[in-house]
C-alpha positions in Angstrom: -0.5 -8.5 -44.3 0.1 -10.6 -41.3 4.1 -10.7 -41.0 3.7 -12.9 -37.6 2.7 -16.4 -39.0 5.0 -15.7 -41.7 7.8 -15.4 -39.4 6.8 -18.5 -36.9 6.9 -20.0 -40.3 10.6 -19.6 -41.1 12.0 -19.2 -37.7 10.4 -23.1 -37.4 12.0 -23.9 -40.9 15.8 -22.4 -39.6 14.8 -24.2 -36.1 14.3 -27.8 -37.6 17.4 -27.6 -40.4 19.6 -26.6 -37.1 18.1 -29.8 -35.5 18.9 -32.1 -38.6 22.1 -30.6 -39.0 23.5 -31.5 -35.7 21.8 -34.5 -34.6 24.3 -36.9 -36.3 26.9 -35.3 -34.2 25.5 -35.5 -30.9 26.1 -38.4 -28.1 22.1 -39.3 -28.1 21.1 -42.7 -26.0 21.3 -45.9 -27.7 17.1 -46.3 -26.9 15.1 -44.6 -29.5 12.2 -44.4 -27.2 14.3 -42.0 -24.5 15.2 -40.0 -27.3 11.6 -39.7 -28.0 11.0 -38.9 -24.8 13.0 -36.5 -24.4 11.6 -34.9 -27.7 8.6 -34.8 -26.5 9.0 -33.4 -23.0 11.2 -30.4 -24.1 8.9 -29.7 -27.0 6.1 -29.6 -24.3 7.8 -27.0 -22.0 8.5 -24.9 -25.2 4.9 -24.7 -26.2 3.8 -23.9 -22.3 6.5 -20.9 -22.3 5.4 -20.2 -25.7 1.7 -20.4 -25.1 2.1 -18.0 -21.8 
């Protein structure tokens, strides 16, 4: 049995609860598109370091 996908699978789960957790609580730009951005971009570098 392949335990690796399994585990991307919950560690992703744990990763995006955290992330709608504490996102009410945060001081996040008034412009929905920055946040976006920003989304985007560090979710970019993640996969490159991830990917490597």
């Amino acid at each position: 049995m392949l335990i690796g996908p399994c585990l991307l699978i919950v560690v992703a789960s744990i990763c995006w609860s955290f992330g709608s957790w504490k996102t009410p609580s945060l001081d996040l730009p008034a412009d929905p598109f920055v946040v976006a951005v920003y989304e985007m971009a560090f979710g970019s570098v993640f996969l490159v370091l991830g990917g490597s």
